[in-house]
C-alpha positions in Angstrom: 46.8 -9.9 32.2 44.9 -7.3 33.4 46.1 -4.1 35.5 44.5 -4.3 38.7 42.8 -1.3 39.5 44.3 0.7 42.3 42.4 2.0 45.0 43.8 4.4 47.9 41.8 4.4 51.3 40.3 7.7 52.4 39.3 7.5 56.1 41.1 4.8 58.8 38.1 4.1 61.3 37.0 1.1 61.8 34.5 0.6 58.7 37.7 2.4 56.6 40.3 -0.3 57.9 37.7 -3.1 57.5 37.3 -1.7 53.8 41.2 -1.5 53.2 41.6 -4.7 54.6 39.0 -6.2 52.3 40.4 -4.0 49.4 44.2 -5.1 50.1 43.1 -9.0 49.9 40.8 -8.8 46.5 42.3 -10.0 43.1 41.9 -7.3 41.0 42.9 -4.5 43.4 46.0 -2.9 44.3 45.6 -1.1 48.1 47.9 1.9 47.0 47.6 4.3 49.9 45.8 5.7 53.0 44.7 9.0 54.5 43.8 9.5 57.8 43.3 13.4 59.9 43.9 11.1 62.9 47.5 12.4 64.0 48.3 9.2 66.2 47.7 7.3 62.8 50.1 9.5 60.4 53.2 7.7 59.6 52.8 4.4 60.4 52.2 1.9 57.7 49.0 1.0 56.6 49.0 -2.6 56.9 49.8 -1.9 60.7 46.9 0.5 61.4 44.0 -1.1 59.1 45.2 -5.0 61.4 47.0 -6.6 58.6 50.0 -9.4 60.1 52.6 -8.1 57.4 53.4 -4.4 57.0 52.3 -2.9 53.0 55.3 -0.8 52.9 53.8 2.6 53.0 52.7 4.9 55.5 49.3 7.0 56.3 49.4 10.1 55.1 47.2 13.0 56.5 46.4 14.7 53.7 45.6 13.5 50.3 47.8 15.4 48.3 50.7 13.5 50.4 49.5 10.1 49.3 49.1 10.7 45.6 52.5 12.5 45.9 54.3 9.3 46.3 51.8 6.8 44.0 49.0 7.2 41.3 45.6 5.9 42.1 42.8 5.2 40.2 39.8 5.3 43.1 39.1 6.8 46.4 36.9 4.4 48.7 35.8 7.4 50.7 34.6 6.3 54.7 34.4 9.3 56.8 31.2 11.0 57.7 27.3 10.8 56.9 27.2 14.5 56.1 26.9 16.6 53.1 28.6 19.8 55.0 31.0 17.7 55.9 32.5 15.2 53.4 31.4 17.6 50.3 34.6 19.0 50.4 36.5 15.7 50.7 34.5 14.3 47.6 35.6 17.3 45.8 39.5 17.3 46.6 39.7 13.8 45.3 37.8 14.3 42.1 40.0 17.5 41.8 42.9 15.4 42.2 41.8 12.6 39.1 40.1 9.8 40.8 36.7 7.9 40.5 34.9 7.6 44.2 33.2 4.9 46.4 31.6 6.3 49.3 29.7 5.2 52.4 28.3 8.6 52.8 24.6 8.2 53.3 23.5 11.3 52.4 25.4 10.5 49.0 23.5 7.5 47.9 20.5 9.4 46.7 21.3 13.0 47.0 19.0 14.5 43.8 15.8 15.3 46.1 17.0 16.6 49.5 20.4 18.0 48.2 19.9 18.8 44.7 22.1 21.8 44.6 25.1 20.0 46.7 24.4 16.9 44.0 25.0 19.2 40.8 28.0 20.6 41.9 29.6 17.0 42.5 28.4 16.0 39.0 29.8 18.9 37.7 33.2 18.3 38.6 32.9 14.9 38.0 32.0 15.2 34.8 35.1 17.9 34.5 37.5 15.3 35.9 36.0 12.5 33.8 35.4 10.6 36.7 32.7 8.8 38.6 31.3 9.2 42.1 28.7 6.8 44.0 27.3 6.7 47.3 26.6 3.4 48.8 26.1 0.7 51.4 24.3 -1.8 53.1 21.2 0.7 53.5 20.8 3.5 52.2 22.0 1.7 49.1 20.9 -1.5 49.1 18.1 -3.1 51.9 15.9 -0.2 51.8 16.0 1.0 48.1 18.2 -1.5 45.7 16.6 -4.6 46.6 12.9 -3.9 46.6 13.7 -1.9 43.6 15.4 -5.4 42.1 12.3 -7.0 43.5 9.6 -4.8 41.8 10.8 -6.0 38.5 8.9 -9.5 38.4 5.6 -7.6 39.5 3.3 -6.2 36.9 2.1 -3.7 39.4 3.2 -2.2 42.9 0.6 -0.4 45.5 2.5 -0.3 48.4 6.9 -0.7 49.8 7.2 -2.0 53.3 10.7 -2.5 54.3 11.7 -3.3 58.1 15.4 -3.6 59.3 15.9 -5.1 62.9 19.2 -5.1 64.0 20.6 -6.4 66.8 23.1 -4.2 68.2 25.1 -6.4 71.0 27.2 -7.6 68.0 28.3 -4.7 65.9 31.0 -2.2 67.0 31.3 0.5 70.1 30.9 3.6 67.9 27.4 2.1 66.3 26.0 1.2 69.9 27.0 4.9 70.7 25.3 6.6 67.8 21.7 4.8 68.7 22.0 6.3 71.7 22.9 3.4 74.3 23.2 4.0 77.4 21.5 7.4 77.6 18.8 8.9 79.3 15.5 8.9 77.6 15.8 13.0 77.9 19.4 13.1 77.0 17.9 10.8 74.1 15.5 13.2 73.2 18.1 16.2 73.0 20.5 14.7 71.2 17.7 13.5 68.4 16.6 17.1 68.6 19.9 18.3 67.5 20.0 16.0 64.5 23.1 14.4 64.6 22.5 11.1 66.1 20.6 7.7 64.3 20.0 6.5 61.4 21.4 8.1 58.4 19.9 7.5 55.0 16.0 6.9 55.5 15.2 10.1 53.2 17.5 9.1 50.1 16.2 5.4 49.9 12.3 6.8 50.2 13.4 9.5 47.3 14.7 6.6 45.2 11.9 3.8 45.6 9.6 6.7 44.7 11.8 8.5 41.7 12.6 5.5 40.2 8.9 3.8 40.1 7.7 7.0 39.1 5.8 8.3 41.6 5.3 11.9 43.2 6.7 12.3 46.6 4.3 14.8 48.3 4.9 14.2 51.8 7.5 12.3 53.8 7.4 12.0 57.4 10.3 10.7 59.7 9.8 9.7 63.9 12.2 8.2 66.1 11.9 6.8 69.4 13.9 5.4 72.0 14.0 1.6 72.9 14.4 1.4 76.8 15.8 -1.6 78.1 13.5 -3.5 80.7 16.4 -5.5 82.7 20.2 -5.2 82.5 22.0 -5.2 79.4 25.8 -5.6 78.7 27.7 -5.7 76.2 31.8 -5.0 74.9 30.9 -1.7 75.2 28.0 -0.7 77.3 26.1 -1.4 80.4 22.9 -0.1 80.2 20.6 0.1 83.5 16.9 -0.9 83.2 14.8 2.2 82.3 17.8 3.4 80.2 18.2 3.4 76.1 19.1 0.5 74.7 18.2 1.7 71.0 16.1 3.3 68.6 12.9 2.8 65.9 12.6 5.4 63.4 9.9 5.0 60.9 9.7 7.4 57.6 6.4 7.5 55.9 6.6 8.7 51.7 3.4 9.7 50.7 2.0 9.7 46.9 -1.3 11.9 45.5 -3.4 8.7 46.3 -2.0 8.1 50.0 0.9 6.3 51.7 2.8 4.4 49.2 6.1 3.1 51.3 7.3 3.1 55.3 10.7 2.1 55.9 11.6 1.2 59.6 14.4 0.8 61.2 15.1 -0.5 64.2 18.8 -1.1 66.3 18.9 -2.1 69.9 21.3 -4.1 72.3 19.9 -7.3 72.5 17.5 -8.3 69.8 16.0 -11.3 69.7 14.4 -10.7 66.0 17.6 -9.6 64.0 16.7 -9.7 60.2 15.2 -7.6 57.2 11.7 -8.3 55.7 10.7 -6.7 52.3 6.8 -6.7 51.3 5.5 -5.2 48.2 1.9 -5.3 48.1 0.9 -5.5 44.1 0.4 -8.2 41.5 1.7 -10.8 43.1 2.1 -9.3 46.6 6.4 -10.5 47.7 7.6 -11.3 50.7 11.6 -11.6 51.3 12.9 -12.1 55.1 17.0 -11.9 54.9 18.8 -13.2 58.0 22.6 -12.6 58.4 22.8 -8.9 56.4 25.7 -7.8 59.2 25.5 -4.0 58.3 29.6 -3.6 58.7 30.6 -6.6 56.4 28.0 -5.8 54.3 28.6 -2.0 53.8 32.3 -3.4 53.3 31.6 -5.7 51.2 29.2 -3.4 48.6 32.0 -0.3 48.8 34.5 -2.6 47.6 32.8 -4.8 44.8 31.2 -1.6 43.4 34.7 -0.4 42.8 35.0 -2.1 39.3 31.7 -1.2 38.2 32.3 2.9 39.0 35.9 2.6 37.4 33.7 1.5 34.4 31.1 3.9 34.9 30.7 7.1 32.4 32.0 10.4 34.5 29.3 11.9 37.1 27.5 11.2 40.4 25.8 8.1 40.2 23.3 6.0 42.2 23.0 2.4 42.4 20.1 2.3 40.1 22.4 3.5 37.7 24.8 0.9 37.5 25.3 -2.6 36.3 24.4 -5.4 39.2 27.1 -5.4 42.0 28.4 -8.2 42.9 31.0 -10.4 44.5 33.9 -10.7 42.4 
């Protein structure tokens, strides 16, 4: 029989516990461990904090070097900030400490245009460690990059990527409805996007890998976001937003080739969205069309992080993209 492969949990918000739980009910995986900063969190047992009935029998530790103290691990599923300043040191303590890496980073799914020099030195010490590291997700990492990649493959040419993402916000969690800006002020809006720490994460690493891996030049790329305004009341778990206030945001990036625009990716989340779904359109020979309904973004992101565990356990060492690896899937 085959060892299952065991997987420690690195990060205990709500996409982290949703991942754990996910990891600690798959055949095939052994849910070994989880870390945590959160000091109302340390200690307790990880069944209890991530919503399992039963306890697992051991506790969240604050520090990784406290969890591998107590039990060996074979990979990280990493779920803790969008950030290269801020989980690059993260990825690197758990390569230092011997283990492969699944992360919903978004700034890791694609890093090898924007973040070139942050990208070499986690494939250097992967390849050090002999392990593997990829970024991924429901998008950046699959809607806006994997699957019109996938797609591209029964077309004999490609002139043009359109990929739109609508999400309807009313049903995913507080902390998402808070980072589209609900709620706000269309100047606070404005302020906070100014800063550059609130949105969408991801749009430049899926444009950088539709164009890299269809070989084409990336000479300009452009990025806008607006606000969606709600025009009557709208409630939800977590928000009550008055008319004339943000309910959302559409952000649009533009990748430009020698010849002219070659792909736009938009995105748009708002409370209450009638037209929830993603629509990918190449333009080529044939011209595609693919409308998905039901892509929830947090079961989805769950779901990729922990099927892609097998397949980056199996990886050779370095930092990987999903281009580089066999098909994911649900196993």
């Amino acid at each position: 029989m085959t060892k299952p492969i065991r997987v420690l949990q690195y990060g205990l918000g709500p996409i982290g516990s949703a991942v754990a739980r996910l990891a600690a009910a798959r055949d095939g995986l052994e849910l070994v461990g989880g870390v945590d900063i959160d000091p109302a969190k340390a200690g307790r047992d990880v069944g209890e904090v991530i919503g399992l009935d039963a306890p697992l029998g051991f506790p969240v530790t604050g520090a990784l070097a406290e969890a591998l103290a107590r039990t060996d691990a074979d990979v990280a599923l990493h779920t803790t900030n969008s950030y290269f300043d801020l989980f690059k040191p993260q990825i690197l303590e758990i390569l230092d400490a011997g283990l492969d890496v699944v992360s919903t980073s978004e700034e890791l799914s694609f890093p090898w245009r924007d973040d070139r020099a942050d990208a070499e030195t986690i494939d250097a010490a992967a390849r050090r460690a002999g392990k593997t590291v990829l970024g991924t997700g429901v998008n950046p990492g699959f809607l806006m990059d994997t699957l019109p990649l996938a797609l591209s493959g029964i077309c004999q040419k490609v002139d043009h990527v359109a990929v739109t993402r609508v999400i309807n916000a009313s049903t995913r969690r507080g902390p998402f409805q808070k980072k589209i800006g609900s709620g706000m002020t269309v100047e606070a809006f404005g302020q906070k996007m100014a800063e550059g720490r609130m949105g969408h994460v991801g749009l430049p690493q899926s444009m950088a890998m539709l164009f890299d891996t269809l070989g084409k030049e990336l000479v300009r790329y452009e990025d806008g976001v607006e606000p969606v305004v709600a025009e009557t009341l709208t409630k939800t778990d977590h928000f009550r937003v008055e008319p004339g206030r943000v309910k959302g945001l559409k952000q649009v990036a533009r990748g430009y080739a020698p010849d002219g625009e070659f792909a736009v990716l938009t995105f748009i989340a708002a409370l209450a969205m009638d037209d929830d779904g993603d629509t990918v359109r190449l333009s080529g020979t044939p011209d595609l069309e693919v409308k998905l309904h039901g892509t929830n973004g947090d079961l989805a992101t769950v779901a990729i992080a922990v099927n892609a565990v097998r397949r980056v356990h199996a990886a050779a060492p370095g930092l990987v993209t999903m281009r580089d690896l066999p098909v994911v899937t649900v196993w």
